[in-house]
Structure formats: structure tokens, C-alpha cells
C-alpha positions in Angstrom: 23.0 10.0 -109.2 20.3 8.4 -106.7 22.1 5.3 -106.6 25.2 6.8 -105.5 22.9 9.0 -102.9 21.5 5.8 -101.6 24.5 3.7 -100.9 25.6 7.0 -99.5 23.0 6.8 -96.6 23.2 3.4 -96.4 27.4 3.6 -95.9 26.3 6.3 -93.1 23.3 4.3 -91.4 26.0 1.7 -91.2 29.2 3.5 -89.5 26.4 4.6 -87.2 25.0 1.6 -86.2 28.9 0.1 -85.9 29.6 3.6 -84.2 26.7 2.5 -81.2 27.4 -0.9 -80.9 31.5 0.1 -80.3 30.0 2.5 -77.5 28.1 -0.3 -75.3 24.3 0.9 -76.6 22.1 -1.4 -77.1 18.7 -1.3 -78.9 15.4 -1.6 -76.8 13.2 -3.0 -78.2 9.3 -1.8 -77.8 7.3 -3.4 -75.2 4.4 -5.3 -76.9 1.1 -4.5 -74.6 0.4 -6.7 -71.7 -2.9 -9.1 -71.8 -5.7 -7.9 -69.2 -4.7 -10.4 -66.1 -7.2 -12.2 -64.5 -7.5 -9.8 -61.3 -8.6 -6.8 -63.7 -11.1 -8.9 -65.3 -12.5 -9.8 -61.7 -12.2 -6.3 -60.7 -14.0 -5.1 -63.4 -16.9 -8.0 -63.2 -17.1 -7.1 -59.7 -18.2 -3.5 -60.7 -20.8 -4.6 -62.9 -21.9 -7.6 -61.2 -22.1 -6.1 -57.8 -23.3 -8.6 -54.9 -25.9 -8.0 -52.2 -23.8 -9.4 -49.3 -20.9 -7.2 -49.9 -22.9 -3.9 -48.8 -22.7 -2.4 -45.7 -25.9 -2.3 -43.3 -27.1 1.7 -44.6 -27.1 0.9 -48.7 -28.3 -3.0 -47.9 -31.4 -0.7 -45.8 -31.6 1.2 -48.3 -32.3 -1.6 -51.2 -34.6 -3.3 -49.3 -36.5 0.5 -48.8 -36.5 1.3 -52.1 -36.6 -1.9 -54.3 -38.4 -4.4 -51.7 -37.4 -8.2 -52.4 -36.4 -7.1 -56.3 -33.3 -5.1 -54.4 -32.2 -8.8 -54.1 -31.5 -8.9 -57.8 -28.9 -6.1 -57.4 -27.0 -4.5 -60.9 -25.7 -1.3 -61.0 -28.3 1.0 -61.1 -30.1 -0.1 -57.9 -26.7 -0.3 -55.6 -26.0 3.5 -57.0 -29.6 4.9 -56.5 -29.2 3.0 -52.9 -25.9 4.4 -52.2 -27.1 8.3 -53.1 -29.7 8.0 -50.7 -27.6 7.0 -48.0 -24.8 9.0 -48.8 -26.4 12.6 -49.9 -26.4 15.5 -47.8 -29.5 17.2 -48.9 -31.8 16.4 -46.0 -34.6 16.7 -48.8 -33.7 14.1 -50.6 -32.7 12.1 -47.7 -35.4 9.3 -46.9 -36.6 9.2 -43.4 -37.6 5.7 -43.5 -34.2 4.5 -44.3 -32.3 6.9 -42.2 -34.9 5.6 -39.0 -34.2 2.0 -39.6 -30.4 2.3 -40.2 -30.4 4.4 -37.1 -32.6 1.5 -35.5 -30.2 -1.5 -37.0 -27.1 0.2 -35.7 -28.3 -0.4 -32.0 -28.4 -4.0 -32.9 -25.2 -5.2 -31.4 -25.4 -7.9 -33.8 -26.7 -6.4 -36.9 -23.4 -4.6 -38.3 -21.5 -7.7 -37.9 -24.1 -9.3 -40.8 -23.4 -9.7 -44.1 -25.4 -6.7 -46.5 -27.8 -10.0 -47.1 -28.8 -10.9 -43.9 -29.5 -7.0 -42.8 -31.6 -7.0 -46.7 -33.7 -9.9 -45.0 -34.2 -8.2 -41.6 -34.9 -4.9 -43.7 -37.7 -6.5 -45.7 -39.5 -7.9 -43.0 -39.0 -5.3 -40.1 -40.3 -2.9 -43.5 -43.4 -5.2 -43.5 -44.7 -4.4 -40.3 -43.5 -1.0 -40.6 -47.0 0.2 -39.2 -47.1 -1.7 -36.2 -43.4 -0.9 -35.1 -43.8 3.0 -34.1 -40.7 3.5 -32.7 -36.7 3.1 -33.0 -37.3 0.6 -29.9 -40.1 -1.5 -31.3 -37.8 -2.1 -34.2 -35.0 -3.0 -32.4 -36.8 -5.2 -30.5 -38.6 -7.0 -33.3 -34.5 -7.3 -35.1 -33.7 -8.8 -32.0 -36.6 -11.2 -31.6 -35.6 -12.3 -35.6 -32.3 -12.8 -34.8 -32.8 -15.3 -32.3 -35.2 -17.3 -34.8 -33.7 -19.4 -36.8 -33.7 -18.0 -40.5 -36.3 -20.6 -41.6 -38.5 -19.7 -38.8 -38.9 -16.3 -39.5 -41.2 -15.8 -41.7 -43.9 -16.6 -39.3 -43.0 -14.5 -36.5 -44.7 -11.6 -36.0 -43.8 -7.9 -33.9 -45.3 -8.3 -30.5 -47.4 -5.2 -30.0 -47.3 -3.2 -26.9 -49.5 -2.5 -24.2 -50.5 1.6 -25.7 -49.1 3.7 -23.3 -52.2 6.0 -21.8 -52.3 9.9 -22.3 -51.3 12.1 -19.6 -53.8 12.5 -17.2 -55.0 15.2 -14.5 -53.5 12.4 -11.6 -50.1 12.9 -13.7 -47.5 15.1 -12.5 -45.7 17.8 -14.1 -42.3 15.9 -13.5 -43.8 12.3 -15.4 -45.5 14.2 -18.3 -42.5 15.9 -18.8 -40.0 12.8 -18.6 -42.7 11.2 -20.9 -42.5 14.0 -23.3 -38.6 13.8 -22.9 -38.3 10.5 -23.9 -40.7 11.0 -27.1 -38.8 13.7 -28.5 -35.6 11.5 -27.9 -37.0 9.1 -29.3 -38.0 11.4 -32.5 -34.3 12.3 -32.8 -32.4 9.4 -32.6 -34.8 7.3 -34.8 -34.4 9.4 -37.9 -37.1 12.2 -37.4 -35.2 15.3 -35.8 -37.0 17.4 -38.7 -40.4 16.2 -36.9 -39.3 16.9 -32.8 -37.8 20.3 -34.1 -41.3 21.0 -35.4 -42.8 20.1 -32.4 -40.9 22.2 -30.4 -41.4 25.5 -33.1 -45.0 25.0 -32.2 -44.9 26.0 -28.9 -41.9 28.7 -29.6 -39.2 26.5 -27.9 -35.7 25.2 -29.0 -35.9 22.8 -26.2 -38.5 20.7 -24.2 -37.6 22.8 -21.0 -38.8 26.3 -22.9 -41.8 24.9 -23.5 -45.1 25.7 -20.6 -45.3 23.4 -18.3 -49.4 23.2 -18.6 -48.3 22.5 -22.7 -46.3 19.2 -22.1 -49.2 17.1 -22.5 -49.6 18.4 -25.9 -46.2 17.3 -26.8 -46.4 13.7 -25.6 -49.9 13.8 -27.9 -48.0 15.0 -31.0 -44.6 13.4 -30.6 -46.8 10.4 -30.4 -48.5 10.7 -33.5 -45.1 11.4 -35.0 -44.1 8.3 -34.0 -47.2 6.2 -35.2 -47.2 8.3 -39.0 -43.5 7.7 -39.2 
């Protein structure tokens, strides 16, 4: 009785396969899987093998901020901890020396054309003399004074430090200390410390430099100054 049940099915399987090869249908067969090609695998190494002069000018800022020259040796973990920082909205997590010398590269004309190493290099060493370089034009200045080095040169040359600018005095008029106070709190703003000129201002109950007393403005050229200089 089973062997009459198998040839049975068998007879069936067989009209049926006879049945779809009479009608045109073919069988398909399955698709073995493809082998990785060599553009995924470079994709993928790319990912974890990231390179320093593929990054733009704010996350190659940012490495040499946060890492010094070890943000040379770049993996993963440093280019995502430099991109957060660059890329977060929370203005306290945001870090002000990064955001002041991006802000000061940017006015570079030739700094975003560089590769992400060669604005790493001008990071580091514009970083090293952070403390003589007060302002967003003292670093541009000293970027620009690199860039016209040649690379092997550079290492020796130093910022050129400014004459100090005095204090307002009584001889001063009210139209110079306030252009002078003006220009510091620009300064302040466009150089990555609008937190620090917006304090200023709350000081003396203003929103702007013009509600603030005129007999007051020498006390905002003193502390936008010192802004500056701590920044």
C-alpha cells in the first residue's frame, strides 16, 4: 500500500513538472549571496580608519582643542567626541575655545580651502600661544603670518604682540570711548564669546551698548578687555 502511494505522488510530481515546462515556466533558480566588493570593504575601512585630512576646518579645531598633537592619531572615538562638540546645540556643552578659533579660522581666506591637517597644524600652534593672542584679530593675524611661512619654518615663529591699547582717559571723548567699547563687544561676539558681551551689558541693565550711561562706557572697554585677555 505505501508503494503504490509513492509512485502515486511521484506519477503526479511528474505530469506537473511536464504540465509547466508545456506552459513556457521555467525554474529560477536561487541567487547564491554576492561576495562583499571591494568598495564596501573601503567604505567600511574608511569608517573605522577615519583620516585627519578628510575633516572639515570646525571638527579638525576641535581635535587639535581637545586632544592636542595625539588628535593626530585620529580613530573613532576622538573624530566622534570632536564632531559632538562642534555639532551640539547645547550652548553648555559647547566649548568656547573651539567655537572662538573656528570663528577666527573662517576669516582666513585661505584657511577653509586647507586640508583638516593643515588647519590641525595651525590649530596646535595658534592653541600654543593661546595667551598671548587675546582676540579673534590677533589670531587671525598670527594664521596669516603662518601661512606665509613655509611649513618647516614654523615652528619658530612666534605671535607678534601688540603695542596694549591704553585705558580711556579724562582727555578721551564720549564718542572714542564709546567706538572703543563698540568695537570690544564686537569683538566679544564674533569671536565665540556672546555669552561674555551679553554679560557685560546685564551689568549695567542694557541690551545694547547705546542703553548703557554714557559716564559707564569706560567700564565696559575695562571689562570687555579682560574678557578678551581670560578668553
Amino acid at each position: 500500500m505505501n508503494l503504490e502511494l509513492a509512485l502515486k505522488e511521484n506519477t503526479e510530481a511528474i505530469h506537473l513538472l511536464i504540465s509547466a515546462m508545456q506552459g513556457g515556466n521555467t525554474l529560477t533558480p536561487v541567487a547564491s549571496p554576492q561576495p562583499k566588493t571591494d568598495s564596501n570593504r573601503a567604505k567600511k575601512a574608511e569608517q573605522e580608519n577615519p583620516r585627519l585630512e578628510d575633516q572639515p576646518l570646525p571638527v579638525a579645531v576641535a581635535l587639535a582643542a581637545l586632544y592636542g598633537n595625539e588628535g593626530r592619531y585620529l580613530d573613532s572615538d576622538k573624530l566622534s567626541a570632536a564632531v559632538d562638540v562642534t555639532e551640539t546645540l547645547n550652548g553648555k556643552d559647547r566649548n568656547e575655545q573651539i567655537d572662538a578659533l573656528t570663528m577666527a579660522l573662517k576669516g582666513v581666506p585661505r584657511a577653509p580651502q586647507l586640508h583638516g591637517e593643515d588647519v590641525f597644524d595651525l590649530a596646535i600652534q595658534i592653541i600654543e600661544h593661546w595667551d598671548t593672542l587675546p582676540g579673534i584679530t590677533e589670531r587671525r593675524e598670527y594664521a596669516e603670518l603662518l601661512l606665509d611661512t613655509p611649513r618647516d619654518e614654523r615652528a619658530g615663529v612666534k605671535p607678534t604682540v601688540a603695542k596694549k591699547e591704553t585705558e580711556p582717559t579724562v582727555g578721551d571723548t564720549p564718542e572714542e570711548i564709546f567706538e572703543r567699547a563698540r568695537n570690544l563687544i564686537m569683538e566679544l561676539t564674533t569671536g565665540g564669546y556672546r555669552n561674555q558681551a551679553i554679560d557685560i551689558l546685564n551689568k549695567f541693565g542694557a541690551q545694547k551698548l547705546g542703553q548703557v550711561p554714557q559716564e559707564r562706557l569706560a567700564e565696559v572697554v575695562t571689562l570687555a578687555k579682560q574678557a578678551l585677555a581670560e578668553g
